[in-house]
N, C-alpha and C positions, 0 to 999 in steps of 0.2 A: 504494500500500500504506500508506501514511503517513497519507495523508488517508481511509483506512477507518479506520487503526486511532483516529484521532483521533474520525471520526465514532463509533466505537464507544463510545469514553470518555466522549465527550457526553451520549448516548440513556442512559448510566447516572449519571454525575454532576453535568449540568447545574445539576438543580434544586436543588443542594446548593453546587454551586461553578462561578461567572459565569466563572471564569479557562479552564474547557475551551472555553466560549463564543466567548472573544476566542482564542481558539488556533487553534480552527476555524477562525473569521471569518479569519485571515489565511492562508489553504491554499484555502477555499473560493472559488469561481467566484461562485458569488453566494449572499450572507449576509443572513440577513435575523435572525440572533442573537437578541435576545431578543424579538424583534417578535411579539409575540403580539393583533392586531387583532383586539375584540370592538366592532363596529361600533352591531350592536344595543342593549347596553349604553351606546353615547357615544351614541345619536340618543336613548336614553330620559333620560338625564343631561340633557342639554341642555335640552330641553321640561319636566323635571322642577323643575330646578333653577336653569337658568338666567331671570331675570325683564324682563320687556319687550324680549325683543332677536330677533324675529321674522324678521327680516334673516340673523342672524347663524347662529341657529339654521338656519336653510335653507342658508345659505351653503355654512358649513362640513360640516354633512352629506351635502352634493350634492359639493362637490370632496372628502370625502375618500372618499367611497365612489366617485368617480370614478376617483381617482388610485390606490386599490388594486384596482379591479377588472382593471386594467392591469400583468400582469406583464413588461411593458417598454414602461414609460412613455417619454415622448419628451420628457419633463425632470420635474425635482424639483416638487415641490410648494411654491410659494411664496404666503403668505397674510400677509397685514398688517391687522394689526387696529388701528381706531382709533376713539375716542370721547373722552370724559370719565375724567376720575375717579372711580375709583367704579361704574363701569357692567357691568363682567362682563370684562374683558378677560383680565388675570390669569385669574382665575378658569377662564374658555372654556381656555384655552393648560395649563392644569395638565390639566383633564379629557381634554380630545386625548390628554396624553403617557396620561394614567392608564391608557387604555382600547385604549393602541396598544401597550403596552411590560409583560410580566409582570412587572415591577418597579417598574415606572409610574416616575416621578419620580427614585429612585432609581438607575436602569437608569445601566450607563455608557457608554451609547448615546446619552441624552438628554445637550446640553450647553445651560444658560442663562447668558447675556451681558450682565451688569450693566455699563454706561459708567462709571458714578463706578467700580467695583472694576477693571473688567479694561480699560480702556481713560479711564483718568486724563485731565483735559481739559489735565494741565500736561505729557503726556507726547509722546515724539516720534511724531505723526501715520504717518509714514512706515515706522518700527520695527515700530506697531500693525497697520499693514497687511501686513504679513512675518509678522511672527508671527499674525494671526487666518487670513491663506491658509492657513499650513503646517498649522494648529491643524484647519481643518476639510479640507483635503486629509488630513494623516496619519488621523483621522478616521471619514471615509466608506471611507479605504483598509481600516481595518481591521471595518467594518461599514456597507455600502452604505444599507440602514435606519436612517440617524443621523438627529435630532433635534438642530433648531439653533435656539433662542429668544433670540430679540434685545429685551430689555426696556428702557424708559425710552430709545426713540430721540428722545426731547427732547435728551439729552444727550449726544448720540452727535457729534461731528466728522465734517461734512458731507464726505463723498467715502471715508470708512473702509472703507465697505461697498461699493462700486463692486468691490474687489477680490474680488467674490465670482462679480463677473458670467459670469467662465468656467464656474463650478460651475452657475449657474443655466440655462444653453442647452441644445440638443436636442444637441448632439452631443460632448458631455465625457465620454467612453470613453477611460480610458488604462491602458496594462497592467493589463488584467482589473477595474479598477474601476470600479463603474457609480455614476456620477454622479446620475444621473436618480431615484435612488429613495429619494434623500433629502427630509427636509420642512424647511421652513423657516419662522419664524415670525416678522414683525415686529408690536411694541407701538407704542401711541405716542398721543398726547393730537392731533397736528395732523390738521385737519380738523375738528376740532370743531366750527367756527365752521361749517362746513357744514351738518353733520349735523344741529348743533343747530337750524338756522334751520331748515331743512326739518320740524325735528317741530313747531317753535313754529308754520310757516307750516299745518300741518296740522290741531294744536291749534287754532288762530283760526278758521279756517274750516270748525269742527265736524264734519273729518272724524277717521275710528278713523285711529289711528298704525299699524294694520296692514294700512293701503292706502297706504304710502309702499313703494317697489319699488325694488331695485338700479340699474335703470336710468338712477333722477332723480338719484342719487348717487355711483356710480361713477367717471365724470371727474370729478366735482366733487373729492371727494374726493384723485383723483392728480393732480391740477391743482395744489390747495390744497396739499399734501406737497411738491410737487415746486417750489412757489415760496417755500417757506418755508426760513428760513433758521437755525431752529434746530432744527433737524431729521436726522436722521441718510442721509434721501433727500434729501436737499435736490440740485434738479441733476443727479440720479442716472443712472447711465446705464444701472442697471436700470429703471427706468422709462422712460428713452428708448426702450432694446430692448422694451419690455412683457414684461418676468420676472418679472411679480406676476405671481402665478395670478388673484387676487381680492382687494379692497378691501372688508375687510369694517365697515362703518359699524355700530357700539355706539352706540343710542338714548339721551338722557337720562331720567333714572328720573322717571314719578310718584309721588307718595305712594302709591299702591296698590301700586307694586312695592318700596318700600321698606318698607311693609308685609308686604309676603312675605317679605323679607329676613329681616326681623325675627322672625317668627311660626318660619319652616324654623331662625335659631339657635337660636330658644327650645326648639323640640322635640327639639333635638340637644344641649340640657341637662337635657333631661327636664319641662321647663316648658312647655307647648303650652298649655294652659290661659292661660297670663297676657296672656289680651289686653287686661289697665289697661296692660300694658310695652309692647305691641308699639303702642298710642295714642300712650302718652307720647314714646317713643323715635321714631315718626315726627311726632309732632307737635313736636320740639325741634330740629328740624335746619331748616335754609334753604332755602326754598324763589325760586327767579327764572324768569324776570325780571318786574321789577314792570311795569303790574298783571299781574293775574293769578298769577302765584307757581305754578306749573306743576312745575316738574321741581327736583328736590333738585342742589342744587349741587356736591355731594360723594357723590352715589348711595347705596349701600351701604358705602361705605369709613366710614365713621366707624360705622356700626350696632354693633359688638361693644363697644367702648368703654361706647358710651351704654348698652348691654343691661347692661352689669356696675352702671355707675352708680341703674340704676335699681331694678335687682334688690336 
């Protein structure tokens, strides 16, 4: 009777007040609260918006339309993105939540994990791992559809995140809360060294960057993570278990796609027209490795800056 009346308060207040939301969410069986997936929306974002990452685009579209078509997935969705600076990574991980959650970003469903904020490199290791369990057990308990973005695992203390590997398995069911239908997101710059070589070894031998395939990449990739040491998987024993879902490799930018960059902020000032800016502004950034000079060394990360300057 409780949990009518509760649903009832819902179906009428919801969209006015997220607090009926999380009220529910802890009575209901399984919650999927503010989860509102527009799938079609994130696959046209992506192709739209997102520039040279043909990989990622497919990636991510294939598991997550995978992992929801599944209303009792046999684990959470875990995705690790890695490239450069600059390359779409951020960017990719904001669109996911935007397009998964009627509040997008804002939702207090969605939680993002900054190292230097929430997990201090001068702080006690051991503490942080207590407190980020209880942080995503309390959590998923109170909405099974939580969103957990882990940014900048360059700086993350190696073994932090191992504390998570219960939540990531096929069989973390505990008093009525489903583990499994949570997502996961890690950031991160390592593997670069991978990925990059692969598109330079591609570039040189006059093939398209869009016949380089998962498959040349993938170990490489959890190889290269998994032996580095400033890394937040470093030695991980989610990786030992294989609790990635997918490794997803971010291409470095050529000036044509920092050209796009450039042209899509400009028309979201109103300025589409100014392509002397969208020349200059890609012509002023760095281009490596010598010869050749291929791919911008800072992607699109520094493009709004130089837009303002040149404007």
């Amino acid at each position: 009777m409780l949990t009518l009346l509760i649903v009832l308060l819902l179906s009428i207040f919801a969209p006015a007040h997220c607090m009926f939301q999380t009220l529910y969410c802890t009575f209901a069986d399984s919650c999927d609260c503010d989860f509102r997936p527009n799938i079609s929306e994130l696959e046209w974002d992506l192709y739209k918006n997102v520039y040279g990452q043909h990989l990622a685009q497919d990636i991510i579209s294939e598991e997550v339309v995978r992992f929801l078509a599944d209303r009792t997935p046999e684990r959470p969705l875990v995705l690790s993105l890695h490239g450069s600076s600059g390359t779409g990574k951020t960017l990719v991980s904001d669109m996911l939540v935007r397009h998964l959650y009627g509040s997008a970003t804002s939702s207090p469903f969605v939680h993002r994990f900054i190292p230097t904020l929430h997990f201090p490199a001068d702080g006690d290791v051991q503490l942080q791992r207590e407190q980020l369990k209880s942080w995503v057990q309390g959590n998923v308990t109170v909405c099974a559809r939580s969103v957990f973005i882990f940014d900048e695992m360059d700086k993350m203390a190696p073994g932090l995140l191992d504390v998570l590997e219960p939540f990531l398995g096929s069989s973390h069911v505990v008093f009525r809360t489903n583990y499994r239908k949570a997502i996961y997101i890690f950031v991160s710059t390592a593997g670069e060294e991978v990925i990059n070589k692969a598109a330079l070894e591609q570039r040189e031998a006059g093939q398209d960057r869009e016949e380089i395939t998962l498959t040349e990449l993938q170990d490489a990739i959890a190889k290269a993570v998994y032996d580095n040491p400033s890394n937040g998987l470093y030695s991980s024993s989610i990786i030992r278990q294989n609790l990635v879902t997918a490794f997803v490799p971010f291409l470095p930018l050529c000036r044509r796609h920092v050209e796009q960059c450039v042209k899509a902020q400009l028309c979201g000032r109103g300025a589409c027209w100014r392509n002397d800016v969208v020349r200059a502004v890609a012509a002023d950034l760095t281009y490596a490795p010598a010869p050749g000079h291929y791919f911008s060394i800072s992607g699109c990360k520094s493009v709004s800056a130089k837009i303002d300057l040149f404007l």
